[in-house]
C-alpha positions as CSV (number, residue, x, y, z in Angstrom):
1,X,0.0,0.0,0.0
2,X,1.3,3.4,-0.7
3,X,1.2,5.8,2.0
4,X,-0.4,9.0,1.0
5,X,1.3,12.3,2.4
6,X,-1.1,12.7,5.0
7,X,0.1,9.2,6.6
8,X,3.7,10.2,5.9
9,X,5.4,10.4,9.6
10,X,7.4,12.9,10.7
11,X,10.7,11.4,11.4
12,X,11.7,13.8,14.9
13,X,7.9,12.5,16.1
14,X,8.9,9.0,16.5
15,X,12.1,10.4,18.9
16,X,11.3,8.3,21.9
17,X,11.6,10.6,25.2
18,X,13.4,8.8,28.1
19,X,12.0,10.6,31.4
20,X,14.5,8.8,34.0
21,X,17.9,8.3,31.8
22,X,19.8,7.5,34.8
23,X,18.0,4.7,36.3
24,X,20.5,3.5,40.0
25,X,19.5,0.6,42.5
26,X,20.7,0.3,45.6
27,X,23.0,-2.6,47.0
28,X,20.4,-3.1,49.7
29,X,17.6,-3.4,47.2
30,X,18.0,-7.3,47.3
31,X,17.0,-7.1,43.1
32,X,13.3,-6.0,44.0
33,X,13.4,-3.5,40.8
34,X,9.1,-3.1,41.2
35,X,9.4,0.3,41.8
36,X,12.8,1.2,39.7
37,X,12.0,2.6,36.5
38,X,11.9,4.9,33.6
39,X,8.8,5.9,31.7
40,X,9.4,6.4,27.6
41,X,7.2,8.4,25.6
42,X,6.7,10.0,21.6
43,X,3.3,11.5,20.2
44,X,3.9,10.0,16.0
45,X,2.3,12.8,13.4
46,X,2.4,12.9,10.4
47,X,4.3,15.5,8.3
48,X,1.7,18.4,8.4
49,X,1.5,18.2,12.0
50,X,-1.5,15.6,12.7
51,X,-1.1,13.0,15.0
52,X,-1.2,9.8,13.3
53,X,-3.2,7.3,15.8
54,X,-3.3,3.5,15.8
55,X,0.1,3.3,14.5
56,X,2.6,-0.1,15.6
57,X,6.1,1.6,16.6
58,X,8.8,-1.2,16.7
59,X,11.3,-0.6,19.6
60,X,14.6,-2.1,19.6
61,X,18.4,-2.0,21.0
62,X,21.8,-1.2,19.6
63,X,22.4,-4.4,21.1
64,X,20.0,-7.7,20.4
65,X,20.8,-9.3,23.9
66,X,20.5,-5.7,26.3
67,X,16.0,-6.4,26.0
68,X,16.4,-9.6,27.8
69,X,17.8,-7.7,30.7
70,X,14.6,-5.5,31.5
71,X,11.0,-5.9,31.3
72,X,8.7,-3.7,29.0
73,X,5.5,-2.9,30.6
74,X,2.2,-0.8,28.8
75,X,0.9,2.3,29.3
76,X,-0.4,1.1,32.7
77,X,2.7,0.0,33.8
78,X,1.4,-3.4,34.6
79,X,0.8,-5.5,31.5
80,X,4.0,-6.8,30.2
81,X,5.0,-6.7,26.6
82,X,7.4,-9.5,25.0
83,X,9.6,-9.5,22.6
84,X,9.7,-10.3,19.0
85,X,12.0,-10.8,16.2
86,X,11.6,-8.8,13.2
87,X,14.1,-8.4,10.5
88,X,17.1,-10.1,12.8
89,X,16.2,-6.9,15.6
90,X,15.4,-8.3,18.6
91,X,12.4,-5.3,19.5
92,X,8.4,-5.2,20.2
93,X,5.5,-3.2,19.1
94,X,3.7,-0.4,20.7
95,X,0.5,0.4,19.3
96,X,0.1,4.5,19.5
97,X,-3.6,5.9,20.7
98,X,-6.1,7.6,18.8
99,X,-4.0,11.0,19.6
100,X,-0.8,9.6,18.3
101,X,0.4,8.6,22.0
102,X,3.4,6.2,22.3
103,X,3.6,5.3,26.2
104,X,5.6,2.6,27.9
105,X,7.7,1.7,30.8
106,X,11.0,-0.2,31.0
107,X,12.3,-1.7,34.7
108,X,15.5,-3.3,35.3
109,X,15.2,-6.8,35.9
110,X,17.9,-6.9,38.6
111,X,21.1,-4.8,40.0
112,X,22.7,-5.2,36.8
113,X,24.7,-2.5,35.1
114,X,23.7,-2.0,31.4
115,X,23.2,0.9,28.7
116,X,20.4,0.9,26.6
117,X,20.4,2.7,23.5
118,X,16.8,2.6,21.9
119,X,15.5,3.4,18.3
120,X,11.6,3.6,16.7
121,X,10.8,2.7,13.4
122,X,7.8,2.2,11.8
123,X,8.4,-1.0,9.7
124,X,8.0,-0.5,6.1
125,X,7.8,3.2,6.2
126,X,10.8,4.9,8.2
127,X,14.4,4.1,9.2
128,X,15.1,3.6,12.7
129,X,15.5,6.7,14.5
130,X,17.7,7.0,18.1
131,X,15.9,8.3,21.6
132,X,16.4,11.2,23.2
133,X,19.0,9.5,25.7
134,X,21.1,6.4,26.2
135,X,19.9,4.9,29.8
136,X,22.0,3.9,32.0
137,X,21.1,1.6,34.4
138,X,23.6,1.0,37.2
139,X,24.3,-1.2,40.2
140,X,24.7,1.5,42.8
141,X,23.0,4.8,43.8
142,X,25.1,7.8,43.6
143,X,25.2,8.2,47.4
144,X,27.0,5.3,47.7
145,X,29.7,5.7,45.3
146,X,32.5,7.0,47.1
147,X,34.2,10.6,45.8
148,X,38.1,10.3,44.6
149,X,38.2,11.4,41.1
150,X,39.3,15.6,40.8
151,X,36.5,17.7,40.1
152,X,35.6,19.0,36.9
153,X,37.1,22.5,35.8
154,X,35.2,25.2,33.8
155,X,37.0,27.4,32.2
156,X,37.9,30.8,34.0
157,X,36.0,29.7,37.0
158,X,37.5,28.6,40.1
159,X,35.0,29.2,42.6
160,X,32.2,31.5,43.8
161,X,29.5,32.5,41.1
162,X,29.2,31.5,38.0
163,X,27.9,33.9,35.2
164,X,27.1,33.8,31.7
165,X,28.7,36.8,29.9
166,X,25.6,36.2,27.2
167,X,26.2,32.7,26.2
168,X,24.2,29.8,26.7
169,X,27.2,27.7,27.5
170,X,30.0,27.2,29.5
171,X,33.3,24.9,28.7
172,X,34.5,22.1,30.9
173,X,37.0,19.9,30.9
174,X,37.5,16.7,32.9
175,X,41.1,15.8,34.7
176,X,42.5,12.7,34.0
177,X,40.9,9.9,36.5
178,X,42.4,6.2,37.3
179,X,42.5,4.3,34.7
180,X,41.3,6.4,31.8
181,X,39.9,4.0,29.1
182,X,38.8,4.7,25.6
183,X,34.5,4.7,25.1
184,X,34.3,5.5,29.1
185,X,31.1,7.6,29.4
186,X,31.5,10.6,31.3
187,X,27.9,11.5,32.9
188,X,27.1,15.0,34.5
189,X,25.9,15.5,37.7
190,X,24.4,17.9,39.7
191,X,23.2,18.2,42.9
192,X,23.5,14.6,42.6
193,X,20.9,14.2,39.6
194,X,22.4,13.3,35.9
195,X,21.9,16.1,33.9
196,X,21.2,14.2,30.9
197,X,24.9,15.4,29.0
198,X,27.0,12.9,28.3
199,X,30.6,12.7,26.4
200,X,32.2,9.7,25.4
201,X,36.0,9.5,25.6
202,X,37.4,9.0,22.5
203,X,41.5,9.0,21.8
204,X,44.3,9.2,24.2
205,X,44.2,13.1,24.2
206,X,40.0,13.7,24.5
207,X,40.5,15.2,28.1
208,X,42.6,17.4,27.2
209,X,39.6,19.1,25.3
210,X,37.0,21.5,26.6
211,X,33.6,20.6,26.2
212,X,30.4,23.1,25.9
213,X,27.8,22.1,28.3
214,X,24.2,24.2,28.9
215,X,24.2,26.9,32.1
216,X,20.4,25.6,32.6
217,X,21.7,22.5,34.4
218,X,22.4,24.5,37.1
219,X,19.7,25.7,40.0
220,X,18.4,28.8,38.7
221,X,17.7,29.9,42.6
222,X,20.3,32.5,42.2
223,X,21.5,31.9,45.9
224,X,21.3,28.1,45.8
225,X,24.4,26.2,45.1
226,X,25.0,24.0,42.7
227,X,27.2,20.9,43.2
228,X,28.6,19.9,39.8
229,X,30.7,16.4,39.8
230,X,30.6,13.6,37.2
231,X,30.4,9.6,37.0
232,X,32.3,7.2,34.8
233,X,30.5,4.3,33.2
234,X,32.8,2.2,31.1
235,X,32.2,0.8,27.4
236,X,30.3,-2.0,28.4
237,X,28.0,-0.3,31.1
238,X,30.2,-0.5,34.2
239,X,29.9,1.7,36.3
240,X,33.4,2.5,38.2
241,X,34.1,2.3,42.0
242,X,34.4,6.1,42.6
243,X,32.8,9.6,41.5
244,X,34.6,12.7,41.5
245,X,34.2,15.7,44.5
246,X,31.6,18.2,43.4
247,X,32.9,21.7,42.1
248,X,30.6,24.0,44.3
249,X,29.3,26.7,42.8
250,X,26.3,29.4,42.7
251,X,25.0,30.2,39.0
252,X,24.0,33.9,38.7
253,X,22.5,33.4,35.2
254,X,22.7,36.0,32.1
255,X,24.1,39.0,33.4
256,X,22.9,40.3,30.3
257,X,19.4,39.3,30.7
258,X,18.9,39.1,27.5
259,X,18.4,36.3,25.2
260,X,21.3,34.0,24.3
261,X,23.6,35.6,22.2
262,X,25.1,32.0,20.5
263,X,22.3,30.3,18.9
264,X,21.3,29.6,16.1
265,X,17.7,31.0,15.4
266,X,15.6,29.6,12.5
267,X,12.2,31.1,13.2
268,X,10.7,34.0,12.5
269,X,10.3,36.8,15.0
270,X,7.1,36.7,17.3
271,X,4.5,39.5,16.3
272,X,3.7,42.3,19.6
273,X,0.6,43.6,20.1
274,X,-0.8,46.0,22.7
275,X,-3.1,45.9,24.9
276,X,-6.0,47.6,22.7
277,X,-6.1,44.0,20.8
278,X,-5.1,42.0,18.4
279,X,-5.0,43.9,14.8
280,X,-2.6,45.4,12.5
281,X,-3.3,49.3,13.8
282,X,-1.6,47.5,17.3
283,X,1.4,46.4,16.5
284,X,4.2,47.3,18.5
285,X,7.3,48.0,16.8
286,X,9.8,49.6,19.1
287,X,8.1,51.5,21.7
288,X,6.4,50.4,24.6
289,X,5.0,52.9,26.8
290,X,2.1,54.2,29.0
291,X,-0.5,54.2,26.5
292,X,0.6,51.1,24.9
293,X,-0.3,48.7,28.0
294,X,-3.2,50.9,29.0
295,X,-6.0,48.8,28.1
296,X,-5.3,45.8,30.3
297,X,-8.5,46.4,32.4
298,X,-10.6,45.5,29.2
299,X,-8.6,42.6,28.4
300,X,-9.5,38.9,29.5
301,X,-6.2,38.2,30.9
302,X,-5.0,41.2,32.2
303,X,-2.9,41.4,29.9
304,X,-0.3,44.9,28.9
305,X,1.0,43.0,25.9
306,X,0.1,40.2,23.0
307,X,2.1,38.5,22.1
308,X,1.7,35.5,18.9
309,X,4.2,33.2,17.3
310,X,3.1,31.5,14.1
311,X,2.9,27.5,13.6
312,X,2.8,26.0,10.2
313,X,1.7,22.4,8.9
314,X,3.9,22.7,5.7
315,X,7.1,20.8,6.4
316,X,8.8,23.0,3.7
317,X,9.0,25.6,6.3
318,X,11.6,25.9,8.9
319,X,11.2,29.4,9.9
320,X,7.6,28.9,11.9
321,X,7.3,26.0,14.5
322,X,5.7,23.0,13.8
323,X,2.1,22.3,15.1
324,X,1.7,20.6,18.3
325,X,5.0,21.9,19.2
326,X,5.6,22.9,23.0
327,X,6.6,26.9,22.8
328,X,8.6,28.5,25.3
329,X,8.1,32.4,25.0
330,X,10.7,34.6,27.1
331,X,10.4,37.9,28.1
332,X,13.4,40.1,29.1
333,X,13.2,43.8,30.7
334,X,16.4,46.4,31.5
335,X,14.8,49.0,33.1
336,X,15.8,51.7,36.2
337,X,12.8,50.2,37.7
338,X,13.3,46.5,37.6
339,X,15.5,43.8,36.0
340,X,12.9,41.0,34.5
341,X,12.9,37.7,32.8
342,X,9.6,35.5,32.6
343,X,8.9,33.0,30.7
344,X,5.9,30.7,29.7
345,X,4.9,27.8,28.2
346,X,2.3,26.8,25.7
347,X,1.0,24.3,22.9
348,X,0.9,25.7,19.4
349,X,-2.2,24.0,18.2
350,X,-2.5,21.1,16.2
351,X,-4.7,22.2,13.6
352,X,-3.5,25.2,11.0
353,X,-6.5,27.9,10.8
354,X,-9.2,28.4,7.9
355,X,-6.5,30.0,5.8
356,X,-4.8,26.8,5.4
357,X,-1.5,26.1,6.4
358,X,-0.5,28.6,9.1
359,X,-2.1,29.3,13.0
360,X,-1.1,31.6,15.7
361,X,-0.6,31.0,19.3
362,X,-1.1,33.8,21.4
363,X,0.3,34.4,24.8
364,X,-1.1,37.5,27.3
365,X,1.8,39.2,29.1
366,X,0.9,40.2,32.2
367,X,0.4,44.1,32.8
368,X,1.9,43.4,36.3
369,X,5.8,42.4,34.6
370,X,5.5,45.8,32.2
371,X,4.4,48.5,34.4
372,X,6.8,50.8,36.4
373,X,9.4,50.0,33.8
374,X,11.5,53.3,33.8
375,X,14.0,54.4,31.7
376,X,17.6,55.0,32.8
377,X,19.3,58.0,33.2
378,X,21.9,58.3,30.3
379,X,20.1,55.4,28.1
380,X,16.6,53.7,27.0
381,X,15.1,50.6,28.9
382,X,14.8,47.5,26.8
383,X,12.3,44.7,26.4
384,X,13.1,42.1,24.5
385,X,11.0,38.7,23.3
386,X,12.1,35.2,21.9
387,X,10.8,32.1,22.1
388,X,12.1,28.1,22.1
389,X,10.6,24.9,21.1
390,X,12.5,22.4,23.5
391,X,14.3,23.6,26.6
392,X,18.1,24.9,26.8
393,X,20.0,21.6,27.9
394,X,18.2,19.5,24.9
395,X,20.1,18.6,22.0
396,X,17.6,19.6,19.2
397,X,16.3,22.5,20.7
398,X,15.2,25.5,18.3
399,X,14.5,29.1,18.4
400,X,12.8,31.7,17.2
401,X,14.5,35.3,16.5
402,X,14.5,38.3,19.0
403,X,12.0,41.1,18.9
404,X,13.0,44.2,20.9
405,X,11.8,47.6,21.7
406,X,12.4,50.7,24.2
407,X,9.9,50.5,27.2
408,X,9.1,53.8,29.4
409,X,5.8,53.0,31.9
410,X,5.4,54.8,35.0
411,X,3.8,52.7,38.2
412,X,0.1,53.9,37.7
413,X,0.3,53.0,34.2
């Protein structure tokens, strides 16, 4: 049967998202794993955005033997799911819902070290495609790994607070530890959580390099600290007898506070509105002021500002998000008055508007976050908006271009 383009999936929708990549039993769990695992989910649509229901999603390993060493349970973690072979994969089905929902759960069978490194297909139709995350499942909890290994160095940090000068990353580089072997995974920790940023060692110089790794691992509690430290876990899964001491540190964020000056943005720019509505006579270009936010009584949500990003269902288009895409909008203020940075979280929607191709998700900025917003003394305040689908420390995470203006609002605006 040939697929017709609505039934075409969208290769990044079948990524399968590993919740729990780090997944550590105790010594004293006497192999009772019940309660040990990691839930894995995916939502498969089709290339104009749709979610595609009903479809069979064949799981499988990098290796054919790692699936006899856990158990695969349904979405209601209870009914377990065997394994097949298909093609000469060892793997197993799981049969999306109506809305395109892929939900499972895997559990270790027993204190077993192991990595798991899963991949989606739909058979017939699509190439394998890799998870989010390896899991690495390990024979010890991190408390009871003993520290001994030097601690990670950033570079031009020793101690104290750590800012970002405008970048979303910092470098690190890891010391040489005992026994350095080639394919040894080095795992990020902090405040004894995995981070989900992994490097593998490769060649006899590789720690000798500095790596980029995201600032939003951190606490973003500007007077919390952060404990950053790293795991080994060999080749073959193996988690090694000691961790390293935690660098201590307090992140201060973007002393900027603006948005990230190194990434690469593919979207368009959001479109502003004030608070009279949404309609071309109220767009904001580059001036926010009193009368621009002074309608928020009359609006629904209180809001000073609109503000709406545009989704598409043509996959031809890489400059406006995807439908059903989770959108992160950020909003920055400079001002005499206040320093600011808010952000919020929304679903574009999944179906494109009566025009066809293209809808627009809106999000209300609250009149609270823009009033009393002076300017400086020898220069202009600034606002500025972008917007992310994904969040900072993911791998394929995309954004959208910056929108900025002056702002000048007194308190009883």
């Amino acid at each position: 049967m040939v697929n017709t383009a609505k039934d075409i999936v969208n290769l990044t929708s079948l990524i399968l998202h590993i919740d729990s990549p780090f997944i550590s039993i105790s010594q004293s769990s006497n192999n009772n794993t019940d309660e040990i695992y990691t839930k894995v989910t995916a939502t498969i649509r089709d290339i104009y955005g749709k979610p595609l229901g009903g479809k069979k999603v064949f799981i499988s390993d990098s290796s054919n033997s790692n699936l006899k060493k856990i158990k695969i349970y349904e979405s209601n973690n209870k009914t377990e799911i065997t394994t097949v072979s298909e093609k000469n994969y060892e793997g197993f089905f799981v049969k999306a819902d109506k809305q395109g929902n892929v939900l499972f759960f895997i559990h270790p069978i027993k204190s077993e070290n192991l990595i798991l490194k899963l991949f989606s297909q739909i058979l017939g139709d699509t190439k394998p495609i890799p998870a989010d995350h390896a899991i690495y499942i390990v024979d010890h909890t991190l408390d009871e790994i003993p520290e001994k290994y030097p601690e990670p160095e950033i570079l031009n940090f020793i101690e104290g607070d750590l800012i970002s000068d405008g970048g979303s990353k910092f470098l690190v580089r890891i010391p040489e530890y005992d026994n350095v072997q080639d394919g040894d995974y080095i795992l990020f920790i902090v405040n004894n959580k995995y981070t989900g940023n992994v490097i593998q060692i490769s060649g006899k110089n590789y720690l000798s390099k500095f790596f980029p790794l995201p600032y939003d691992i951190f606490d973003k509690e500007k007077d919390h600290f952060s404990y950053f430290s790293y795991i080994v876990i060999r080749a073959l899964g193996d988690i090694t007898k000691y961790k390293s001491r935690p660098l201590t540190l307090t992140y201060k964020g973007n002393q900027q506070n603006q948005p990230w000056a190194d990434v690469i943005r593919i979207y368009n720019t959001c479109q502003v509105y004030s608070s009279y509505g949404i309609f071309p006579d109220s767009i904001v270009y580059d001036t926010v002021d009193d009368n621009t936010i002074s309608q928020y009584k009359k609006t629904n949500d209180l809001a000073g500002l609109f503000v709406q990003i545009t989704g598409t269902n043509d996959p031809n288009d890489s400059t406006k998000v995807a439908l059903g895409s989770e959108v992160t909008l950020n909003l920055y203020i400079n001002s005499k008055t206040g320093i600011i940075h808010w952000s919020c979280t929304r679903i574009m929607p999944y179906a494109a508007g009566n025009a066809g191709k293209n809808v627009e998700l809106t999000f209300p900025i609250p009149h609270d976050l823009l009033k009393d917003r002076e300017s400086y003394e020898d220069r202009s305040s600034m606002i500025y908006f972008d917007y992310q689908v994904g969040k900072d420390t993911d791998l394929n995470v995309t954004y959208g271009n910056i929108w900025q203006a002056t702002i000048d609002t007194d308190i009883y605006s």
